[in-house]
C-alpha positions in Angstrom: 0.0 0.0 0.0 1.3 3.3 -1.0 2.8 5.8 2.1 -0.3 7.8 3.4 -3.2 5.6 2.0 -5.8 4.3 2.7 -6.9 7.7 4.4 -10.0 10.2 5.0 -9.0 13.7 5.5 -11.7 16.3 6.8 -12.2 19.8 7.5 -15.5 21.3 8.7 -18.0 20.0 6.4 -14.9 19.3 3.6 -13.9 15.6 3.7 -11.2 13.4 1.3 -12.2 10.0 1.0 -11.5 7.1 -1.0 -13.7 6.6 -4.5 -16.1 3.3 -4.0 -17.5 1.1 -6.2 -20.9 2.6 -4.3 -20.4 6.1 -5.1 -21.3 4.7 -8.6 -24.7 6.3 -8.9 -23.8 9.9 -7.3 -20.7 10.2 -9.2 -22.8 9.4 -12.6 -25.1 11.8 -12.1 -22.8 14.7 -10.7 -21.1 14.2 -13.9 -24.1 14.2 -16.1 -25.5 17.3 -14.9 -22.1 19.0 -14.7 -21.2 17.8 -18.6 -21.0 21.4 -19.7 -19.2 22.8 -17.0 -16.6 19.8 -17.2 -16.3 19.0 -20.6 -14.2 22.0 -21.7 -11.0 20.7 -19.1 -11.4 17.0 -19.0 -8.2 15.2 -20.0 -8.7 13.2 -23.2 -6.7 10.2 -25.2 -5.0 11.7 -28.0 -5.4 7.8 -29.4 -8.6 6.5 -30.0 -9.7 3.9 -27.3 -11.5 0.8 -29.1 -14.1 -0.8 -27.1 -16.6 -0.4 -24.8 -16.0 2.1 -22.0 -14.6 0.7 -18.8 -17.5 0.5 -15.9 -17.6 2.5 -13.3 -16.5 -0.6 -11.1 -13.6 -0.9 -13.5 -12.7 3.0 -13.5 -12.4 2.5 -9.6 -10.2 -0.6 -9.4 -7.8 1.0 -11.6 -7.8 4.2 -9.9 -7.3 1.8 -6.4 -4.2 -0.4 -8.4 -2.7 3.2 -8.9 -3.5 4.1 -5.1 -1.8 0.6 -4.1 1.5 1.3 -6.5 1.7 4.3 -4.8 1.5 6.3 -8.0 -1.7 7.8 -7.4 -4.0 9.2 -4.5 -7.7 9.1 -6.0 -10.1 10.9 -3.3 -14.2 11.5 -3.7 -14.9 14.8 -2.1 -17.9 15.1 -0.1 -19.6 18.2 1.3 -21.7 17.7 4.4 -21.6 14.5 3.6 -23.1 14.5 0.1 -20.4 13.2 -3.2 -19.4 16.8 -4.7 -16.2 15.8 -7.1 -13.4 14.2 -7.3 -9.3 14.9 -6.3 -6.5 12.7 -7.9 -2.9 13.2 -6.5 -1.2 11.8 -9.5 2.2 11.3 -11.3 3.6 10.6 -7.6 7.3 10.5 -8.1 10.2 9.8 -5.3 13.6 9.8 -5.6 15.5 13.2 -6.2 12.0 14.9 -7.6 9.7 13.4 -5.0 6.6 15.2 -6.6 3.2 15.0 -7.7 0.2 16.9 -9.6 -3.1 17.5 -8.0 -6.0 17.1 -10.7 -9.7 18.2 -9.4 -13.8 18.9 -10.6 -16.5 19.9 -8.1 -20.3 20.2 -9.1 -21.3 23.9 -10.3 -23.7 24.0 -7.8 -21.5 24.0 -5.3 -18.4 26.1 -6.5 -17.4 29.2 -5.3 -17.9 27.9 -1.2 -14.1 27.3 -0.8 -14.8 23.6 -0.9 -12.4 23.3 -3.7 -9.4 25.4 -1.6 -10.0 23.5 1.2 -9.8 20.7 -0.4 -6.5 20.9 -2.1 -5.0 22.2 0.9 -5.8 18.9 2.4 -4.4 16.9 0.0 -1.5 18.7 -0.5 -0.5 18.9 3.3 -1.1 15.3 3.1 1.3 15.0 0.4 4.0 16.8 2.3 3.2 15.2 5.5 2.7 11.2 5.7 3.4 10.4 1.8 6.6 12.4 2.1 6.7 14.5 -0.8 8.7 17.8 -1.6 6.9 19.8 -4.2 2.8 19.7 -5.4 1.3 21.3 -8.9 -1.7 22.1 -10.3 -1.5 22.4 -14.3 -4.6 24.2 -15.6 -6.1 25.8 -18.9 -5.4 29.6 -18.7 -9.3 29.6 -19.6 -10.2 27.8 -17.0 -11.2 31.1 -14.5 -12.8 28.6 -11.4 -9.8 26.7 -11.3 -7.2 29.8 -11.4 -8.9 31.0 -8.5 -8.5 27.9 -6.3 -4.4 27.8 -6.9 -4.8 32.1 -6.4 -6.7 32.0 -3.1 -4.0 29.1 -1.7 -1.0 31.3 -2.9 0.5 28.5 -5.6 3.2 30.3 -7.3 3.0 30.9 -10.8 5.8 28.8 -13.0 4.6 29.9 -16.1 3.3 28.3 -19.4 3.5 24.4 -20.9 3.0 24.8 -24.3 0.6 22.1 -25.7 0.9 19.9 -22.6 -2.6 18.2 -22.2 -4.9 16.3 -24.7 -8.7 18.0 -24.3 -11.4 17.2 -26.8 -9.9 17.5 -30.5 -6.2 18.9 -29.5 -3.3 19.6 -27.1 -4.0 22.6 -25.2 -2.1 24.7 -23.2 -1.6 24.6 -19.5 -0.3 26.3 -16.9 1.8 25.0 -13.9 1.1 26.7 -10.0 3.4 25.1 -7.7 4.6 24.9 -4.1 7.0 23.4 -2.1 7.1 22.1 1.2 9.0 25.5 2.5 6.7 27.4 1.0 4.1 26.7 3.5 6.0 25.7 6.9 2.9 25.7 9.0 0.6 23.7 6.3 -1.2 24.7 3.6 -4.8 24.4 5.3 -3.5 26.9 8.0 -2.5 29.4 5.4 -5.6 29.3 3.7 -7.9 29.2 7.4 -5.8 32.6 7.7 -6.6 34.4 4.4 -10.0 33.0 4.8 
């Protein structure tokens, strides 16, 4: 099992949990009435995938394999108790990098309450805490307005522009990278953001 998972991680009514194979009918239809506020940013194959689409049990077990590997820390986010998205720690990498990206989609009707913020500071102080990580990032569409303001209310420092980076829809779109370091936020990143909140 990968350093720092299985875990739940809370904050007021903001809690990380892991994805289950019973989430499957609240996670379908969060994402089928948030289709065209997601769409625009969701990550795509640049390769056509042949086949029927895995299940929803099969799209968790892979997501748990990653968890297991270590590679990957896939967490449901719930909001007073209700599913309201989804947070993947991904591209987990030790040695002399020891990194990882944070990837992340709420439900529209609930943006905008800092569930998002807190959220990511949870993960990430996780990440620098018991998984034992020394640098998080957060790669998103200069479009993408709801999603600047998350890394911009945390304080992620701007590393500027990947060119063509990620596959959405039809082409590669540009990204770009917000990062922090574990020095950056000595005291944690959820007590940074509890103080400009």
């Amino acid at each position: 099992m990968a350093a720092g998972w299985p875990v739940v991680l809370a904050d007021g009514d903001v809690r990380l949990r892991p994805l289950r194979r019973r989430d499957q009918g609240a996670w379908m239809a969060l994402r089928a009435a948030n289709a065209t506020w997601l769409e625009p940013w969701d990550a795509t194959s640049p390769v056509p995938v042949l086949g029927p689409r895995p299940t929803f049990g099969e799209f968790v077990r892979a997501l748990n394999r990653q968890a297991r590997t270590g590679s990957a820390l896939p967490f449901a986010i719930d909001y007073q108790d209700r599913l309201v998205g989804q947070l993947t720690v991904s591209s987990i990498t030790y040695g002399s990098l020891c990194s990882a990206a944070i990837g992340y989609w709420v439900s529209r009707d609930v943006a905008g309450r800092g569930i998002m913020p807190t959220a990511v500071a949870l993960a990430t102080d996780h990440c620098f805490g018991p998984v034992g990580l020394h640098r998080v990032e957060v790669n998103i569409r200069p479009e993408n307005a709801p999603s600047l303001r998350v890394v911009e209310k945390l304080g992620f420092r701007d590393e500027g522009l990947r060119e063509k980076y990620l596959h959405i829809g039809s082409a590669w779109c540009d990204h770009r990278t917000f990062a922090l370091t574990v020095e950056d936020v000595p005291d944690g990143l959820l007590a940074r953001w509890r103080a400009r909140g």
